[in-house]
C-alpha positions as a printed Julia matrix, in Angstrom:
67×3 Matrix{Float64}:
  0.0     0.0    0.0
  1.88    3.49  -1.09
  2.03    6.23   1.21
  1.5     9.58   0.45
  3.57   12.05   2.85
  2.7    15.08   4.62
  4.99   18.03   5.0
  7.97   18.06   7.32
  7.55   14.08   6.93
 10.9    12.37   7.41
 12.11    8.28   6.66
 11.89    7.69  10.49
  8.5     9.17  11.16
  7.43    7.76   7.88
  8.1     4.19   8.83
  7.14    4.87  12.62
  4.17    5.33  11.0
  3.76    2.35   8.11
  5.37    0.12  10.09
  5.1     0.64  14.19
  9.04    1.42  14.25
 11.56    3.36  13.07
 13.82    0.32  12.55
 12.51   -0.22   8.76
 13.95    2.98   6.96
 16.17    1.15   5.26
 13.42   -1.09   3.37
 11.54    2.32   3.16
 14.55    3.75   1.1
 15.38    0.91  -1.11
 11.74    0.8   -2.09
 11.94    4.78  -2.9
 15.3     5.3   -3.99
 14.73    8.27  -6.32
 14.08   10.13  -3.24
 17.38    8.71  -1.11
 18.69   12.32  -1.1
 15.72   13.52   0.43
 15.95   14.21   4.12
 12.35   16.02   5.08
  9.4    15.67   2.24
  7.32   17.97   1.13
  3.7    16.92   0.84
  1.89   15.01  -1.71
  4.71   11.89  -2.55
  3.45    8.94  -2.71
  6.0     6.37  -1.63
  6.01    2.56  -2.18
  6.08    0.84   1.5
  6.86   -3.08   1.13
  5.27   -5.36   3.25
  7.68   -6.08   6.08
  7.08   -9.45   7.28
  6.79  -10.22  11.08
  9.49  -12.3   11.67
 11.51   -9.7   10.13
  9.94   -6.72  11.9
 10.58   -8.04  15.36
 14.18   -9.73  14.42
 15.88   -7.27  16.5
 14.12   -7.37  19.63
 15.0    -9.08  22.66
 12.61  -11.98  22.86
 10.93  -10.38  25.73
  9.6    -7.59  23.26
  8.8    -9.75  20.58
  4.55   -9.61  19.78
C-alpha cells in the first residue's frame, strides 16, 4: 500500500508510521530510492512501502519484546 507524505515528513516518522518502528527505513529507502537524497518531504509523494514481514519486523528485539 503506497504512502503519500505530509509536509515536514521524514524516513523515520514515515516508517514509525507504516510500520510501528523506526527500525525499517532502510526497506523504506530501497523501495523509494529516487528520493534517497531527500531528508524532510514535502507533501503530496506517494511512496512505495513493502510489506515487512513479522518475523523480520521483530528480528531485533530481545525476545521479551517480541509480539
Amino acid at each position: 500500500m503506497p504512502y503519500t507524505t505530509v509536509q515536514g515528513d521524514m524516513w523515520d516518522s514515515i516508517s514509525k508510521s507504516v510500520y510501528g518502528s523506526e527500525f525499517h527505513t532502510d526497506i523504506l529507502i530501497k523501495a523509494n530510492s529516487q528520493y534517497v537524497s531527500t531528508l524532510i518531504f514535502s507533501s503530496g509523494i506517494v511512496l512505495n512501502t513493502p510489506l515487512v514481514e513479522a518475523a523480520t519486523q521483530f528480528a531485533d528485539l530481545p525476545p521479551w519484546k517480541r509480539g
